[in-house]
C-alpha positions in Angstrom: 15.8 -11.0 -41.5 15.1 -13.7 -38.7 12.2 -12.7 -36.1 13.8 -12.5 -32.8 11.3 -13.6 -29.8 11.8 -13.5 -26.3 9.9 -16.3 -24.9 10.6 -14.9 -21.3 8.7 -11.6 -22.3 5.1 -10.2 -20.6 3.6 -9.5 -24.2 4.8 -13.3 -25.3 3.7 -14.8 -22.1 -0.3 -12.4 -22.2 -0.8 -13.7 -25.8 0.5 -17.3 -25.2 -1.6 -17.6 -21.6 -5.1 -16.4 -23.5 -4.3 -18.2 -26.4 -3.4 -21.6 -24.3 -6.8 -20.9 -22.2 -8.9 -20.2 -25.3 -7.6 -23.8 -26.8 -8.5 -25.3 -23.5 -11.9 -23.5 -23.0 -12.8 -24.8 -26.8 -11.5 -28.5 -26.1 -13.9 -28.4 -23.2 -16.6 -28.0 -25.1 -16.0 -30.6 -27.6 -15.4 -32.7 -25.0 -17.9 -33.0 -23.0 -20.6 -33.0 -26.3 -19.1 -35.9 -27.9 -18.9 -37.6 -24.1 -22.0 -36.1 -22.3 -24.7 -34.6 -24.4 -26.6 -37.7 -25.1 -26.2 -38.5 -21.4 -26.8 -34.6 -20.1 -30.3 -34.6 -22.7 -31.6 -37.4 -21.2 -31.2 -36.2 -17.5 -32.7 -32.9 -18.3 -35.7 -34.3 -20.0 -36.3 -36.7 -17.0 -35.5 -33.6 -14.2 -38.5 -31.8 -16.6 -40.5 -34.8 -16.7 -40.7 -34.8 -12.9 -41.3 -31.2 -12.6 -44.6 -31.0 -15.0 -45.7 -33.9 -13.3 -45.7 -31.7 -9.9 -46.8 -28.9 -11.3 -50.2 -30.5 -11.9 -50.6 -32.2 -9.2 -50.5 -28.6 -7.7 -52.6 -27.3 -9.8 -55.3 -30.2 -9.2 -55.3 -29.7 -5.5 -55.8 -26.0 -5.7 -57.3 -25.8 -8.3 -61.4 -26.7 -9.6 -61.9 -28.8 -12.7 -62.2 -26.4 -15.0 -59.1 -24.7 -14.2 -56.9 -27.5 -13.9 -57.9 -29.0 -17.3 -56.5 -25.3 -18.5 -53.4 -25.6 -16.7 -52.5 -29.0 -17.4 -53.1 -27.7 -21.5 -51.2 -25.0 -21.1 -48.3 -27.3 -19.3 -48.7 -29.5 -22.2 -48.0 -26.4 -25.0 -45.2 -25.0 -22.9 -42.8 -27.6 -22.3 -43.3 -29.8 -25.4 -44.8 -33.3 -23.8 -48.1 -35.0 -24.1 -50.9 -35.3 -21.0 -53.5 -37.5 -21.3 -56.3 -36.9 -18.0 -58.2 -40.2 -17.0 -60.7 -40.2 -14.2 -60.4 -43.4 -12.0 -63.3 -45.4 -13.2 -61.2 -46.0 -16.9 -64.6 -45.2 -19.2 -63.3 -44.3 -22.1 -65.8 -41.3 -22.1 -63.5 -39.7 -19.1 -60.4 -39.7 -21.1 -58.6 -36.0 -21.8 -55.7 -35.6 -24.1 -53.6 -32.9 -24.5 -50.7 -32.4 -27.0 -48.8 -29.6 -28.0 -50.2 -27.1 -30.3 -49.5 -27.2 -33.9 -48.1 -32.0 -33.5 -49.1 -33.8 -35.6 -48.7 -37.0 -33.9 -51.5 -39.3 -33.4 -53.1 -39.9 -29.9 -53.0 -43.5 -30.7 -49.8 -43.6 -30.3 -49.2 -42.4 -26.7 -52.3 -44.1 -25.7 -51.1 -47.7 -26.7 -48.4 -46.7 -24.4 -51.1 -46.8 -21.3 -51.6 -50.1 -20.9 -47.6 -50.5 -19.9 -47.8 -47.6 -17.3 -50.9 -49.1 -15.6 -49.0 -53.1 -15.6 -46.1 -50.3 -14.0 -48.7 -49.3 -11.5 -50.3 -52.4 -10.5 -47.1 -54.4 -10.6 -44.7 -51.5 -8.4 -48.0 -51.3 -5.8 -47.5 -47.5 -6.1 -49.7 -44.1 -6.8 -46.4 -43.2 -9.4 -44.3 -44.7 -11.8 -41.4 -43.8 -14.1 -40.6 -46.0 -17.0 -38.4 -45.4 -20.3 -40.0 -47.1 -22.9 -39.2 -47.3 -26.9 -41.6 -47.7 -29.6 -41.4 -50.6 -31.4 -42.5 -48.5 -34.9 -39.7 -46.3 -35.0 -37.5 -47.3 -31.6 -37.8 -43.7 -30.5 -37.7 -43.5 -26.9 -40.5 -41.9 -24.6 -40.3 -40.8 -20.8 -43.0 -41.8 -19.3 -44.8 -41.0 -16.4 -47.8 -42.8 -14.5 -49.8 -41.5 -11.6 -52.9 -41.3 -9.1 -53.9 -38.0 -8.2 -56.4 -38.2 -5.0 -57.8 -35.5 -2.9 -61.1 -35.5 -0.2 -63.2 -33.4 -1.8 -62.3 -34.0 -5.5 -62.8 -37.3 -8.0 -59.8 -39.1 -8.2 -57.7 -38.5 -11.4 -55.4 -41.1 -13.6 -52.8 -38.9 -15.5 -49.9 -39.8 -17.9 -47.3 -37.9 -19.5 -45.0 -39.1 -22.5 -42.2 -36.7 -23.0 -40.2 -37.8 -26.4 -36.7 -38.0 -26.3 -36.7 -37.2 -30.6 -33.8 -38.8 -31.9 -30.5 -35.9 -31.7 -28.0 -37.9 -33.3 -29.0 -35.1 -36.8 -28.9 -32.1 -33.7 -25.4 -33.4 -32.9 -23.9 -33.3 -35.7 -25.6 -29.7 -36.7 -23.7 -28.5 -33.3 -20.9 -30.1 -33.9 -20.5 -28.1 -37.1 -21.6 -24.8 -35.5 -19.2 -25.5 -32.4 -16.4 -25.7 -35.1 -17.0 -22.3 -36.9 -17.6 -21.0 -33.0 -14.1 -22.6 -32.3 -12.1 -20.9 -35.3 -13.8 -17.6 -34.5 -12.7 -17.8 -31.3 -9.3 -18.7 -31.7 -9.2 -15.7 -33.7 -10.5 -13.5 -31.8 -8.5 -14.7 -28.7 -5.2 -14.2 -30.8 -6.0 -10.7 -31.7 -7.2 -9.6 -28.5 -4.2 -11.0 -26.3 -2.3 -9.6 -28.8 -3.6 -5.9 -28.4 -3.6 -6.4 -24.3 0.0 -8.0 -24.4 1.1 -4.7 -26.2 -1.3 -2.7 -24.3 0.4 -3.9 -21.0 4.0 -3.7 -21.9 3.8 -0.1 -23.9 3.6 1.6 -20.4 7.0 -0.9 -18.9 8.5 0.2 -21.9 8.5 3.7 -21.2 9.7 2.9 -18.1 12.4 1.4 -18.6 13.5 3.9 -21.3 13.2 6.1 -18.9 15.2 4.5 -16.2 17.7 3.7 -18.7 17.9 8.0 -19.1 17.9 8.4 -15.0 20.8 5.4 -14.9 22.9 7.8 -17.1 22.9 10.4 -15.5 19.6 12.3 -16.3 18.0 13.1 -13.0 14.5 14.5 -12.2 13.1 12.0 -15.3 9.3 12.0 -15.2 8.0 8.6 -15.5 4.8 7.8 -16.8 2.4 5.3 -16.2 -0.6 3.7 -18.0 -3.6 2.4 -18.1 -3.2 0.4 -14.8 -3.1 1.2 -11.0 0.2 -0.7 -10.1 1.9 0.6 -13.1 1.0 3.5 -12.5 2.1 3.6 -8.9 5.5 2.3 -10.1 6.2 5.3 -12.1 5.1 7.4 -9.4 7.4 5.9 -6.9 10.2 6.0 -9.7 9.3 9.8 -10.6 9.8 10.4 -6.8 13.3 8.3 -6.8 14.4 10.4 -10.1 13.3 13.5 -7.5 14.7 12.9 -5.0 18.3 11.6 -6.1 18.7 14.8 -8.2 17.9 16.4 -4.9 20.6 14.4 -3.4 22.9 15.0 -6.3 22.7 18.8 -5.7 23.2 18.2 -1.7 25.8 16.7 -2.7 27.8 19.4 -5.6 26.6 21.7 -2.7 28.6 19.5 -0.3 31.4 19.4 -2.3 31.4 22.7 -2.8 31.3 23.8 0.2 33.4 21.7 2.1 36.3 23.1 -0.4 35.5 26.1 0.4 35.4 25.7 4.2 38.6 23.8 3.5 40.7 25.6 1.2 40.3 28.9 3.2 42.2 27.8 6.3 44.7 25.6 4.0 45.4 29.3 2.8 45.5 31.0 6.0 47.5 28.4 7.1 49.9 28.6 4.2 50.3 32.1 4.1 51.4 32.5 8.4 53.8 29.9 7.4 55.0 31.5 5.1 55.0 34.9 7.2 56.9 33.3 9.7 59.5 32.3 7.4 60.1 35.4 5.5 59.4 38.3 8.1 58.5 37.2 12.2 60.9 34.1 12.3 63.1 36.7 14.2 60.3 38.2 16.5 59.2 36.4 19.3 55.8 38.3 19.6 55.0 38.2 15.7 55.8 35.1 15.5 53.8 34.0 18.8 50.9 35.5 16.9 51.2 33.8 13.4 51.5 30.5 15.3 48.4 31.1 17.1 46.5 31.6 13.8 48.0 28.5 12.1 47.1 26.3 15.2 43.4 28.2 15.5 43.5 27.4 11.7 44.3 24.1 12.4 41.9 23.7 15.0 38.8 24.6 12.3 40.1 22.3 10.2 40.2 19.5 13.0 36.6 20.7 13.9 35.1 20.7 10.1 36.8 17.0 9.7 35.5 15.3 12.9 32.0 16.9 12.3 31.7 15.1 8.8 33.6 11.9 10.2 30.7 12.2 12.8 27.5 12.9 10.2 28.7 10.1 8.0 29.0 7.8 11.0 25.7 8.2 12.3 24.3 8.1 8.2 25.8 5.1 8.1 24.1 3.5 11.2 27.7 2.6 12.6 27.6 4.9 15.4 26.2 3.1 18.9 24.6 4.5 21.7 26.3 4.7 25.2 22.7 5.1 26.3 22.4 5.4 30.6 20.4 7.5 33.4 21.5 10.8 33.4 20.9 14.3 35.2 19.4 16.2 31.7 19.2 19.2 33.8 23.1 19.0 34.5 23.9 18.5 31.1 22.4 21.9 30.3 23.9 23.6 32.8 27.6 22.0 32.2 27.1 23.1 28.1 26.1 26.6 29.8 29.2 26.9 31.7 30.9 26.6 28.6 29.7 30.0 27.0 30.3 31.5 30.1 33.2 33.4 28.3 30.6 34.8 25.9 28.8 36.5 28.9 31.3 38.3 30.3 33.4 39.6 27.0 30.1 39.7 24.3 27.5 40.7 26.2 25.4 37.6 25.7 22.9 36.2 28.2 22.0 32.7 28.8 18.4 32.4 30.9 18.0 28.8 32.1 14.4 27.9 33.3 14.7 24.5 34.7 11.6 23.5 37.8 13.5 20.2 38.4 16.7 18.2 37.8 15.2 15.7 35.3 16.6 12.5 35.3 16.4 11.0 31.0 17.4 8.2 29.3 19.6 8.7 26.6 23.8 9.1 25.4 24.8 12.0 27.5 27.3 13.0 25.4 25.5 13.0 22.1 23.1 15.2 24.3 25.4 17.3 24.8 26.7 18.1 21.6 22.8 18.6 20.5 22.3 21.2 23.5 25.9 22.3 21.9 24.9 22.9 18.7 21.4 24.4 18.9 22.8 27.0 21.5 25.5 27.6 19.2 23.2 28.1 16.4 21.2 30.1 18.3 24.2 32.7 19.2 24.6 32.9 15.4 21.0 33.8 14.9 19.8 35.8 17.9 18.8 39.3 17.7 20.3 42.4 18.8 19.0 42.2 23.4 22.0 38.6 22.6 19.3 36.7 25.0 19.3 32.9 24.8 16.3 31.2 26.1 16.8 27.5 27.3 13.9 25.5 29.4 13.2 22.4 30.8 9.4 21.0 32.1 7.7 17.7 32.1 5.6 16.6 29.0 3.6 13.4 29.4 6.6 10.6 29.9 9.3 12.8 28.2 11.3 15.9 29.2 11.1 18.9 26.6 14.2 20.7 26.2 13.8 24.3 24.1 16.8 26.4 22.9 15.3 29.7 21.9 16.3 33.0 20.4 15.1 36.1 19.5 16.7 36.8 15.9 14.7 37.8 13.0 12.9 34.1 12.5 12.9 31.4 9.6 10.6 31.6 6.5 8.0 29.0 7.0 8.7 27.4 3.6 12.4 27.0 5.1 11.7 25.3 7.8 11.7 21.7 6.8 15.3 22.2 5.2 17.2 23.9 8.3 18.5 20.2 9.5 19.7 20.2 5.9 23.5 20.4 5.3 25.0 23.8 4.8 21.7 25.2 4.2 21.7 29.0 5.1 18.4 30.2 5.7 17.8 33.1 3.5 16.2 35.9 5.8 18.6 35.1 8.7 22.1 37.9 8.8 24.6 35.2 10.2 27.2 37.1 12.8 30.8 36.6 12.8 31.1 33.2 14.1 32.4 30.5 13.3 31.2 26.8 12.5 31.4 23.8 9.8 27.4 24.3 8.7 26.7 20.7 9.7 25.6 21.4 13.3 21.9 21.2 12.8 22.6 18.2 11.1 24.4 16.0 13.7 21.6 17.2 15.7 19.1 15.6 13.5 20.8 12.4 13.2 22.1 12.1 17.4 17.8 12.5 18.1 17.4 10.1 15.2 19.4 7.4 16.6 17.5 8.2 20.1 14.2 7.9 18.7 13.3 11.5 19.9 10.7 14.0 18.6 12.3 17.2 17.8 11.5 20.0 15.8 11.5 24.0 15.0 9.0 26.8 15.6 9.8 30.1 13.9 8.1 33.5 13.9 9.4 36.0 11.4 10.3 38.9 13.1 9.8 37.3 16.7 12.6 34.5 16.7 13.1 30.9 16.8 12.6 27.8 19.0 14.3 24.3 18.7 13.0 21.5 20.4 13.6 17.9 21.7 12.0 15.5 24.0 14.1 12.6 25.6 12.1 9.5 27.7 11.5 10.9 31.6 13.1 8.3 34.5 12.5 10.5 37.4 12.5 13.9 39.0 15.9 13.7 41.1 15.7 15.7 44.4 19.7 16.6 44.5 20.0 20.0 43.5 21.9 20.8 40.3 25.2 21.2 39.6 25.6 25.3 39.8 28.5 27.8 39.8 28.2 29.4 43.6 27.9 32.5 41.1 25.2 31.2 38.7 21.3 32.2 39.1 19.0 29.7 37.2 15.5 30.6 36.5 13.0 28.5 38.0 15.3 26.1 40.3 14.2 25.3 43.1 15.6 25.8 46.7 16.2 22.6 48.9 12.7 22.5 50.3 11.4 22.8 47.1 13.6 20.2 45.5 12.4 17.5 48.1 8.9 18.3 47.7 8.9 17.8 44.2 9.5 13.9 44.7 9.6 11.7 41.8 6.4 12.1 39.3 
């Protein structure tokens, strides 16, 4: 069976990046010890040359004799070198050497050297010198460094240090070996760790992807999970709330569905069966007949109603519905919806209270305005309490003018509120009267303030009632009165004094 590899795949691409990096990281370190190490010894051994040799002449200026021979011994021990002391007269009687504990190497030796760092000295005209010299017994090179150390109040002070640069040709070669076990152990290592991570970071994609493969066929609300790793982890949240919410919107729409049929097959029947009425019994009778026809075209007329309110949702969904947006009289858009439902006052006993201070001038469509002040006074004739009162106000608010519908029905569970704008959702403790409607009116409402950018909402009160609310963008307060009935009393209106002393805010 042939291995099959996906060169294009996360877990190939982890294990061949660490892999390709270790190989790098180990070729940099055989590269610069067989180019540099020599090179890099000898500039660290000069760099701590230099630094010994300022370390005591620190301690000789701060410090008495005594003291400093101390230091410059334990100097000597610590990093390795040898110090010889010389007081300035050159009697051999003066001379201090200092090697480190435990070498056997001759002070002859260094001593000899002496004589060249003083020809340094005399010939360079200088209190310091640096030299590399090389022994001619066993051509090992020695750093070595010359100088006059001179204070006021202390006898001035020759000292030289030799610092051996011990032959690492034998050291190179004993790293090179160990850097070539290191090498294999890390290659190993590196291969079995990007290994794990490269499985460790795809197990969680994995799952999610077998899991969208279960939401793409069909199997909504699919939990997602994550792993070990914040953005994978917030990927399968934002997938778990997708697999949410489009079984959400699968439901919305079986409920659609269903209910549109339902809405649609009942006045298909009514239809059908006058018709057919009319054809086998009042065909004959003017006055039956009259009255069948009147139900078919009513019929008809729901049917025409239910169609161009879900022509209109999907529209403004679909972001192809445009804005005839203009100044308008807000206050006389109210009051020409009223005058509508004036009908309703006179044969159903319903009353319509408009409190208006001022004939507001908004921006916005006027007639998708309308149909919102429509629709929430029409929902709010379906949903008011027994006293059939309709609240509907207008006042200033900041640079907006708040409309509220209001009604005193039975209220809206709290835990219902957010899904009222929802299509064809019935709230469950409202009693719906006999009236009429397609159950998407809330809905256009929704997506007509949408489009205008407007805050809106719904306050409810179980057992009190219910308030909707909108706010559209104030222009100005407009000092013609409003367009009333002769027979109409509005709440709140001003007379014409009142209307030209409330001048534009």
């Amino acid at each position: 069976m042939k291995l099959k590899i996906d060169y294009r795949s996360i877990k190939f691409k982890t294990w061949s990046y660490f892999i390709l990096f270790a190989i790098f990281l180990m070729l940099a370190l055989w590269f610069f010890q067989v180019l540099f190490l020599n090179s890099f010894y000898s500039v660290m051994k000069d760099s701590q040359t230099r630094k010994v040799a300022e370390s005591i002449e620190t301690a000789y200026r701060n410090k008495d004799s005594d003291a400093f021979l101390d230091t410059v011994e334990s100097i000597a021990n610590s990093n390795d070198m040898f110090i010889y002391v010389v007081s300035y007269s050159g009697t051999d009687g003066n001379v201090t050497y200092f090697k480190p504990s435990g070498d056997t190497t001759s002070a002859e030796y260094y001593s000899s050297q002496i004589a060249t760092i003083n020809r340094a000295l005399v010939e360079e005209n200088s209190t310091s010198v640096y030299k590399r010299i090389k022994s001619p017994e066993d051509s090992k090179d020695v750093l070595a460094y010359g100088e006059l150390l001179s204070a006021d109040d202390k006898d001035p002070l020759l000292i030289y240090i030799f610092s051996p640069l011990f032959p690492i040709s034998s050291t190179i070669q004993i790293l090179r070996n160990l850097l070539f076990y290191v090498t294999i152990m890390s290659l190993v290592i590196a291969c079995l760790m990007s290994f794990y991570l490269s499985i460790r970071i795809t197990r969680p994609i994995r799952n999610i992807t077998n899991s969208a493969d279960r939401l793409a066929n069909g199997e909504y609300g699919v939990v997602f999970k994550g792993g070990n790793y914040t953005e994978i982890n917030n990927l399968a949240d934002t997938l778990t709330k997708a697999s949410i919410e489009l079984e959400k919107s699968d439901m919305l729409q079986k409920d659609l569905i269903a209910n549109v049929s339902h809405d649609l097959r009942t006045p298909l029947t009514m239809i059908k069966s006058y018709a057919e009425m009319i054809r086998d019994l009042s065909g004959d009778n003017p006055q039956k007949r009259e009255q069948h026809l009147q139900v078919i075209i009513d019929e008809t007329d729901r049917l025409n109603n239910l169609v161009g309110d879900l022509l209109s949702l999907s529209r403004m969904q679909s972001g192809k519905m445009v804005l005839s947006l203009s100044d308008f009289s807000l206050s006389n858009a109210v009051q020409s919806v009223l005058n509508t439902y004036a009908i309703m006052e006179a044969e159903n006993d319903y009353h319509f209270n408009f409190d208006c201070s001022g004939n507001y001038i908004v921006n916005g469509d006027e007639d998708k305005i309308k149909q919102v002040i429509s629709n929430l006074v029409t929902n709010a004739i379906k949903f008011t309490g027994d006293d059939k009162v309709i609240n509907i106000s207008l006042k200033r608010r900041g640079k907006s003018v708040l409309c509220k519908v209001e009604d005193h029905g039975i209220g809206i569970a709290p835990d219902e509120l957010d899904h009222v704008w929802e299509r064809y959702y019935r709230s469950s403790s409202n009693m719906v009267r006999a009236s009429e409607g397609s159950g998407l009116g809330l809905s256009i409402v929704k997506e007509i303030l949408t489009l205008h950018k407007s805050d809106f909402g719904v306050d409810s009160t179980v057992g009190t009632g219910t308030t909707f609310w909108f706010e559209l963008k104030y222009v100005k307060t407009d000092k013609t009165p409003l367009s009333i009935p002769a027979d109409t009393t509005v709440a709140g209106q001003p007379d014409s004094s009142e209307a030209e002393s409330d001048g534009e805010n």
